[in-house]
C-alpha positions in Angstrom: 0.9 -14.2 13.5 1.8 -12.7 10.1 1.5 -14.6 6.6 2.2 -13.9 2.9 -0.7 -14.2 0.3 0.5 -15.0 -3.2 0.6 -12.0 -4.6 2.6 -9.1 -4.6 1.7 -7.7 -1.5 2.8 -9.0 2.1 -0.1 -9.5 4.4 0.3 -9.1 8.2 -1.9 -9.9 11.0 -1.5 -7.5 13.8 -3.3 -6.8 17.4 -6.7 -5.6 16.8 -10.2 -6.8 16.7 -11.7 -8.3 14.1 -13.0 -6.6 10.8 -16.7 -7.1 11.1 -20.0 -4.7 10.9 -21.4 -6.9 13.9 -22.3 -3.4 16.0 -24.5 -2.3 12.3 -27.0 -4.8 12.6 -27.9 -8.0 15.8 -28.3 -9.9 12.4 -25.7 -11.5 10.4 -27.3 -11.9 7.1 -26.5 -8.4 6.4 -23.2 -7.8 7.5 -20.5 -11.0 7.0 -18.5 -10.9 10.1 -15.3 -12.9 8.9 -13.0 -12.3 6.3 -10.9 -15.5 4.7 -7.9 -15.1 3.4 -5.7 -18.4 1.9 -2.0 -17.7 3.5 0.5 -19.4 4.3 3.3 -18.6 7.3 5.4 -16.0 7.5 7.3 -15.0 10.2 7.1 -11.6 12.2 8.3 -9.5 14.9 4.1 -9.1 15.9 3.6 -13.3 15.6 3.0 -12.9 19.5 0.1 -11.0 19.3 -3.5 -11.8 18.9 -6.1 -10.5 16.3 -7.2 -10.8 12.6 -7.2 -7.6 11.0 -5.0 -7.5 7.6 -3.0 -4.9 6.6 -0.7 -5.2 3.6 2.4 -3.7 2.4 4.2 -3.6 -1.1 7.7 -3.5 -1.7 8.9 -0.2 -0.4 10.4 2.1 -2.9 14.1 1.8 -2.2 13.6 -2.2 -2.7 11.3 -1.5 -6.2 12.5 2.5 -7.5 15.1 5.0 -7.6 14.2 7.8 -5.4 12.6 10.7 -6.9 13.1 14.3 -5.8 9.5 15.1 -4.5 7.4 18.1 -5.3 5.2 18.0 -1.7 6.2 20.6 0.8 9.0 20.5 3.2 9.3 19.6 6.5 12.1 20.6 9.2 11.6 16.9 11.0 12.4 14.8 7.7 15.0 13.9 6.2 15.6 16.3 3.0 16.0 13.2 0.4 13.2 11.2 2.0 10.1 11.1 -0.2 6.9 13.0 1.6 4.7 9.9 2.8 1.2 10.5 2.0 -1.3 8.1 4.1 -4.6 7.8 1.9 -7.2 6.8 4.1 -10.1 5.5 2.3 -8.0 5.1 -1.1 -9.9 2.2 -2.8 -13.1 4.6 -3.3 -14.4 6.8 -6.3 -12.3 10.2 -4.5 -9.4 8.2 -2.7 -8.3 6.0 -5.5 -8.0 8.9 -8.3 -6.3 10.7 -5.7 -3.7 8.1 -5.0 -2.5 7.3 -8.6 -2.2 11.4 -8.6 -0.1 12.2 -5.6 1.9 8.9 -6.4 3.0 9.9 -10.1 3.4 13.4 -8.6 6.4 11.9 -6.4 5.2 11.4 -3.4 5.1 8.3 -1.6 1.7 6.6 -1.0 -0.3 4.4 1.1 -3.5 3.2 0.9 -5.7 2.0 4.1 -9.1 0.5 3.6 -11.1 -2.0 5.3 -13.2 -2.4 1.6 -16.2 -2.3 3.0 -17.6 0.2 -0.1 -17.6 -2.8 -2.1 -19.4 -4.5 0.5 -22.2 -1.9 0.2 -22.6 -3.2 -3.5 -23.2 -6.5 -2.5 -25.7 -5.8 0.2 -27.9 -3.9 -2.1 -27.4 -5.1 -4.9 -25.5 -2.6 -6.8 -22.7 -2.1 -8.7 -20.4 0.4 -10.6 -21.4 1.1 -14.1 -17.8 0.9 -14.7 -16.1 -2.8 -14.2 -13.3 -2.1 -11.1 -10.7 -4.4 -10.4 -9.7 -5.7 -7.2 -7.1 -3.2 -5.1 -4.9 -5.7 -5.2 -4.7 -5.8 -8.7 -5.1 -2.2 -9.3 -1.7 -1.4 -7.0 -0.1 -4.4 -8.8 -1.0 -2.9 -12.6 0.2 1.2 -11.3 3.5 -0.3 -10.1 4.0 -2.5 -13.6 3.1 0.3 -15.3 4.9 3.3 -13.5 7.5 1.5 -11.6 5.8 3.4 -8.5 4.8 0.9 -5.2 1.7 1.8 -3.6 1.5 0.3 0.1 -1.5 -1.3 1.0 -3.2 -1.7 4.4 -6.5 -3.3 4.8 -7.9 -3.1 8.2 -10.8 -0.7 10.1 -9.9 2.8 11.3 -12.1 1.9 13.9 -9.6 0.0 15.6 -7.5 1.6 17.5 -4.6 -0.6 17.5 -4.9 -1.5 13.7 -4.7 2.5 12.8 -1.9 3.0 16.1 0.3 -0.2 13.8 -0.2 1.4 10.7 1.0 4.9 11.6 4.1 3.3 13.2 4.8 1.4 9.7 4.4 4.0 7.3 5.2 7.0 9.1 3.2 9.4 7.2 4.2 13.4 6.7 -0.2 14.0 5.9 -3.1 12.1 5.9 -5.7 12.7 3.3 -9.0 10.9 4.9 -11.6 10.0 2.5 -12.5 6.8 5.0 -15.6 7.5 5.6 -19.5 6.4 4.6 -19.9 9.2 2.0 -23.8 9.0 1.2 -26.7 10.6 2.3 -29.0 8.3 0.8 -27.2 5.3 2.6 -27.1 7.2 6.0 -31.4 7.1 5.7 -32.3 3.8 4.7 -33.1 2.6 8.6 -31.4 2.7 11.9 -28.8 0.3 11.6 -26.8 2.5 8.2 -27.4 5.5 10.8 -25.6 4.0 13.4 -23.0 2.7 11.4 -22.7 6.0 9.4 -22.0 7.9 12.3 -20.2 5.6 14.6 -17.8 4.8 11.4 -17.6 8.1 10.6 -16.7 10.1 14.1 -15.2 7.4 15.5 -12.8 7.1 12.9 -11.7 10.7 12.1 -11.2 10.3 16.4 -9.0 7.9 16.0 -6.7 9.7 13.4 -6.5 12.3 15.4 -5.1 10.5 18.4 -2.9 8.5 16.2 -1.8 11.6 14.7 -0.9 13.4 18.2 0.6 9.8 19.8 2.9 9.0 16.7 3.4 11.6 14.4 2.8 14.9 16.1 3.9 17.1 12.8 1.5 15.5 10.5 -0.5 17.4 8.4 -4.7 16.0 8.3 -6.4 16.8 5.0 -10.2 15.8 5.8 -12.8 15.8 3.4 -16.1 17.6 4.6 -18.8 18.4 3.2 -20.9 21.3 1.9 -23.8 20.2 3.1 -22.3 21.1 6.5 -23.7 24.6 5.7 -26.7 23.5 4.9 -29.1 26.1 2.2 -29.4 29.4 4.8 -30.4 32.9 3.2 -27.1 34.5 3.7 -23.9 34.0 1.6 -22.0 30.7 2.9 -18.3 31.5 4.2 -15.2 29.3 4.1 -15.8 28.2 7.6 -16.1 31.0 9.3 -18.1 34.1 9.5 -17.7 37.6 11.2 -20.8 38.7 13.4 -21.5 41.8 14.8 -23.9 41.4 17.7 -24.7 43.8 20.6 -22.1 46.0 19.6 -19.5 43.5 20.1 -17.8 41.7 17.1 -16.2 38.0 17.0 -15.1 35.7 14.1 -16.5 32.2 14.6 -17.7 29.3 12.8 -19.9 29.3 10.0 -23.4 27.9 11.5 -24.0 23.9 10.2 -27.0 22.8 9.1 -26.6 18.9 8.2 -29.4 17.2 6.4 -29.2 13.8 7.4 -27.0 11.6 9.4 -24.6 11.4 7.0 -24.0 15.3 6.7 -23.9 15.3 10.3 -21.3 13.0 10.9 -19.3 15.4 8.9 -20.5 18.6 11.2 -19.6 16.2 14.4 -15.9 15.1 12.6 -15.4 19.4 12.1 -15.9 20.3 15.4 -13.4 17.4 16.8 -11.2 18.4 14.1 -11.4 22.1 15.4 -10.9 21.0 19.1 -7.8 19.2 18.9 -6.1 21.7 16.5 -6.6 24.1 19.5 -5.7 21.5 22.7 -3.6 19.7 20.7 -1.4 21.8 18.2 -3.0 19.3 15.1 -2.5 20.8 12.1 -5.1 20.1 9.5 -7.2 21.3 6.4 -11.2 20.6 6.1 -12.3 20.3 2.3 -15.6 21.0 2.6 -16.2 19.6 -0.9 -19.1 20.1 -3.3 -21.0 17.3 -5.5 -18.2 15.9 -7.8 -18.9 14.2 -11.3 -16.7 12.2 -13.9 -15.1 9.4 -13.8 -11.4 9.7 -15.9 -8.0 11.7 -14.5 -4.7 11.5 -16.4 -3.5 8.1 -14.4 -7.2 6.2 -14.2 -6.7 6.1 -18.1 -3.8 4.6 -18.2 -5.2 1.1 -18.1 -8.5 -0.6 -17.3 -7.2 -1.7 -14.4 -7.0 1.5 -13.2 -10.1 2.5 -14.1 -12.7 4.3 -11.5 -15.9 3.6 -10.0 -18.5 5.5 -11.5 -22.2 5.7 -9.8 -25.1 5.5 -11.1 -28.0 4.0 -8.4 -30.5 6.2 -6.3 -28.0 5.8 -2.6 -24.6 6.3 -4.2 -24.7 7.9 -7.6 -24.3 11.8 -7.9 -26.8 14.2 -10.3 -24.5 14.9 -12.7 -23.2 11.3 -13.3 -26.6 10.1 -12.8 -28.0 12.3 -15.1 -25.6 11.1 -17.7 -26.3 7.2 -17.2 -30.0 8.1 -17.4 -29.7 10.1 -20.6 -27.3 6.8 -22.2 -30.0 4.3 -21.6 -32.8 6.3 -22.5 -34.3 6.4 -19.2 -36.1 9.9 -18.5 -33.9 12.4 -15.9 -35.4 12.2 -12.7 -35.3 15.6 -11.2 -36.3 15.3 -7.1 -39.1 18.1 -6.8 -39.1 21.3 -8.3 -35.6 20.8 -9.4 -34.3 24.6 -8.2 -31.8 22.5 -5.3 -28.7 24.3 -5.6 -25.0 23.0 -5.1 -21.1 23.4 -5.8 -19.9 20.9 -8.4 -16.6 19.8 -9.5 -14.6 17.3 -11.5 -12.7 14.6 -9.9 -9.8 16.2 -11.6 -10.1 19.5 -9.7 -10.3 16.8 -6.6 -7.1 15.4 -6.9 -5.7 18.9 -7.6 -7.4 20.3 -4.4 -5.9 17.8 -2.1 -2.4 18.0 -3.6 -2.5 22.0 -3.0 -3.4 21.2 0.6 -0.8 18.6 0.9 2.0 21.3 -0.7 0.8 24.1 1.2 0.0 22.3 4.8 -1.7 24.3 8.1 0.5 25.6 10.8 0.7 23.6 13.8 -2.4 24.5 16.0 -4.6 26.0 12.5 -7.9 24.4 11.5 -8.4 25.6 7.7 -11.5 25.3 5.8 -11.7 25.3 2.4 -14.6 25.4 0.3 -13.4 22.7 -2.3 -16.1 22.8 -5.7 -15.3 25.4 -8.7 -18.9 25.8 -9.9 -22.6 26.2 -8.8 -25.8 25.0 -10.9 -29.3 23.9 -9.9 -30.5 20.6 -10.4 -33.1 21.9 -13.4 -29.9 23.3 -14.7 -27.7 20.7 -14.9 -30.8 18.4 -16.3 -30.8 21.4 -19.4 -27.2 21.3 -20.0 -27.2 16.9 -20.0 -30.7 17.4 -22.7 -28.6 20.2 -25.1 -25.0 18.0 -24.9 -27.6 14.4 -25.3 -29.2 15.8 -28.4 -26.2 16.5 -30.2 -25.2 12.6 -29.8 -28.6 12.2 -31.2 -30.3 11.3 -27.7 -33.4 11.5 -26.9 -33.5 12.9 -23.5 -36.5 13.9 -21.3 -37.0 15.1 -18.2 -39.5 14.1 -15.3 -40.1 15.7 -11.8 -40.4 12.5 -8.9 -41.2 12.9 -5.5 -38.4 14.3 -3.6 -37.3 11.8 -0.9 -35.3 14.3 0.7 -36.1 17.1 3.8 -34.5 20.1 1.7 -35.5 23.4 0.0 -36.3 23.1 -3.3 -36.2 26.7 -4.1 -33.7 28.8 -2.2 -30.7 31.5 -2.6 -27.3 30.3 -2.6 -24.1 31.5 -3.0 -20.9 30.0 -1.4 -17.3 31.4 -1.2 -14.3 29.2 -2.0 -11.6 31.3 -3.0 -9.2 30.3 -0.9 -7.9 26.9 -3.1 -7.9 29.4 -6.1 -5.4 31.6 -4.2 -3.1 28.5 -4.1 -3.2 28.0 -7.7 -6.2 25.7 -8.5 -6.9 26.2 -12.3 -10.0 24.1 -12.3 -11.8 21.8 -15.3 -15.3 23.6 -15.5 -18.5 21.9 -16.9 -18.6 22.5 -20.6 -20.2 20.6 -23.5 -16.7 18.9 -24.3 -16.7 17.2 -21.0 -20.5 16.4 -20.8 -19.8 14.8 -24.3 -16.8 12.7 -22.8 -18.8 11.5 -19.8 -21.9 11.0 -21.6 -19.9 8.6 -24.1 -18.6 6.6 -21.4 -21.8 6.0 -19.9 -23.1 4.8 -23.7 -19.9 2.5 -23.8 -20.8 0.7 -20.6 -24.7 1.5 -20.8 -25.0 -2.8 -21.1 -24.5 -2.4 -17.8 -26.9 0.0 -16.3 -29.3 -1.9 -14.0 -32.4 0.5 -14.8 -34.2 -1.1 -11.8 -31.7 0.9 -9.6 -32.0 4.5 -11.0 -35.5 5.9 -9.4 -34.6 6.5 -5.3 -35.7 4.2 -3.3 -34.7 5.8 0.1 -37.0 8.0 1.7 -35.9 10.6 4.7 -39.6 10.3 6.6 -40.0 6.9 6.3 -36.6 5.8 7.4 -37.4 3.2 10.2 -35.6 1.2 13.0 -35.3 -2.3 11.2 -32.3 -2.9 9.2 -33.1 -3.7 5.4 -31.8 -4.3 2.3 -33.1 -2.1 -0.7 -35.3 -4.0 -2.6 -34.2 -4.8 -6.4 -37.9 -4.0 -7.4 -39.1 -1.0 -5.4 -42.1 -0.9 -6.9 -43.0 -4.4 -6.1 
């Protein structure tokens, strides 16, 4: 049956299974299994089916706003006056969340789906943002007070089927922008049970898109976010997806060769080559972003309110260099460089994130196309990066050193590397790069919330060899 929570967003039970982690783990103490919700009644068209999965919806915008003429691109199926619908899978995290309040005040019209289980994470292992977040509810509550703009909200599991099928059949969206997906490395090599889970959640969600996408909305556009650690570190000059090889006298264009470090990155590498597949059985259309290591925390809308702000993280499974880097240098804590400190990657600021996906979302694939883009504006080696956070530290009068630590990775620490990704460019991406201005701006927000830096967190804890078959919870003390 469906039922209304008191707030401003209607919650409806729907057909599906229940959101739970029960397959992670034969033991409840690490996953919670239920989730309780005070309601009360409310009638529905669904109230004969079975299942406990929530979604929720906000007002829709011809009940709370004027329309707005949009700025997206144009399809021949929709209406011409109708606002583009924008799906945001995965739009309470650090990517998915800046990325909503963007494409929202840019016109279009957005919904969020999340099952919230990123927040989960946090209390499993005892983390938290360095930034305080508020709830989603509250965050879609505060954007529409202050913007007049409704974000719908569905919470529910991608994983199941008939959740995602009930969604896609409710908002009816034009693309689908999937950040839904366990996004850490760290996290996919703490034991078997985050493995299992990190691939599972991950395949078997971007499978179910796609068949929602080709049962209920043939014309949509996917925008998934990849990875560029897809590609791995080889010895030759990294493509945007595909490479042109000359072998035996014959010559064919094919994809770029993966090399996935962990069961995280490979998730992504299994997700590409599904992706690929249907876009040639199926006719998909879709756009990978094979995106680089991202840092910052602020965009034009998350400043608009502290409700709005971002997570920002800091800790050895979730937090980036960069951003890492920056809390370390705030607290005094010595930059922890894994190795000899020459790992190189593509970086970017969550601005030029937001900006990436909305150039996709204007400019969408051809019915049948798999595009890859290589989404990062900039390159720099972890020793390089550690240099520019010392030089921007010291002129806030920090006192910022640097130590090598064990490297609890499987990677090259010294290698060549040089990745293309021209093509978002050519659409007009003007990106934010990494000067002392915006080291100075992030390293000041990390000083304003430094009270709450956990300093037990910072040195990783999660080590590729010794990852083992019994699930675990990452000890508060890891040197105890």
């Amino acid at each position: 049956m469906a039922h209304l929570l008191s707030t401003s967003c209607s919650l409806k039970l729907i057909t599906s299974s229940k959101f739970d982690l029960r397959h992670m783990s034969q033991s409840s103490t690490f996953y919670p299994t239920s989730l309780t919700l005070q309601t009360s009644t409310f009638p529905s068209k669904r109230s004969r089916q079975r299942g406990l999965t929530v979604f929720a919806t906000a007002l829709s915008p011809s009940q709370g706003i004027q329309s707005q003429s949009s700025s997206g691109f144009d399809h021949k199926d929709t209406e011409p006056s109708r606002l583009k619908r924008v799906m945001i899978i995965g739009g309470d995290g650090y990517c998915g969340w800046a990325t909503a309040l963007h494409l929202s005040k840019q016109n279009y019209e957005v919904a969020i789906v999340d099952n919230l289980v990123r927040r989960l994470f946090d209390h499993q292992l005892g983390l938290d943002s360095l930034t305080p977040i508020s709830s989603i509810h509250n965050r879609v509550r505060r954007w529409k007070s202050l913007t007049g703009k409704t974000i719908e909200l569905y919470i529910g599991d991608i994983c199941d089927f008939e959740f995602l099928s009930e969604t896609f059949k409710s908002f009816e969206p034009d693309s689908v922008v999937h950040f839904g997906e366990q996004r850490s490395a760290p996290y996919s090599m703490i034991d078997r049970t985050r493995a299992v889970f990190t691939q599972h959640n991950n395949v078997i969600g971007t499978l179910n898109v796609l068949f929602a996408i080709k049962e209920y909305r043939e014309d949509c556009h996917l925008v998934k976010l990849g990875t560029m650690g897809e590609y791995g570190t080889p010895n030759i000059d990294i493509e945007e997806g595909y490479i042109t090889i000359n072998h035996n006298g014959r010559t064919d264009t094919l994809p770029y060769p993966k090399q996935g470090s962990s069961f995280y990155h490979l998730s992504k590498v299994h997700d590409s080559n599904n992706i690929a597949f249907t876009c040639k059985a199926w006719g998909i259309r879709a756009t990978d972003l094979n995106q680089g290591v991202v840092y910052g925390v602020t965009t034009d809308e998350t400043e608009m309110h502290e409700d709005l702000c971002n997570r920002f993280d800091y800790d050895g499974v979730f937090g980036t260099a960069l951003n890492r880097f920056c809390v370390q240098a705030a607290v005094g804590h010595p930059l922890t460089v894994y190795g000899k400190g020459g790992q190189t990657r593509g970086y970017l600021d969550i601005r030029d994130t937001v900006q990436c996906v909305e150039l996709a979302i204007a400019n969408p694939a051809q019915p049948g196309e798999f595009r890859v883009f290589n989404q990062f504006t900039e390159q720099f080696s972890v020793n390089e990066l550690a240099s520019l956070v010392t030089k921007v530290g010291k002129k806030l009068g920090l006192d910022v050193k640097t130590i090598s630590v064990p490297n609890p990775r499987v990677e090259a620490e010294e290698h060549y590397y040089n990745a293309k990704h021209t093509k978002l460019v050519e659409l007009g991406l003007k990106p934010h790069l990494l000067s002392d201005s915006l080291l100075d701006s992030v390293l000041n927000n990390a000083i304003r919330f430094k009270d709450r830096v956990d300093t037990k967190q910072i040195m990783p804890s999660v080590s590729w060899k010794k990852i083992g078959a019994k699930p675990k919870t990452v000890s508060a003390y890891p040197n105890n």
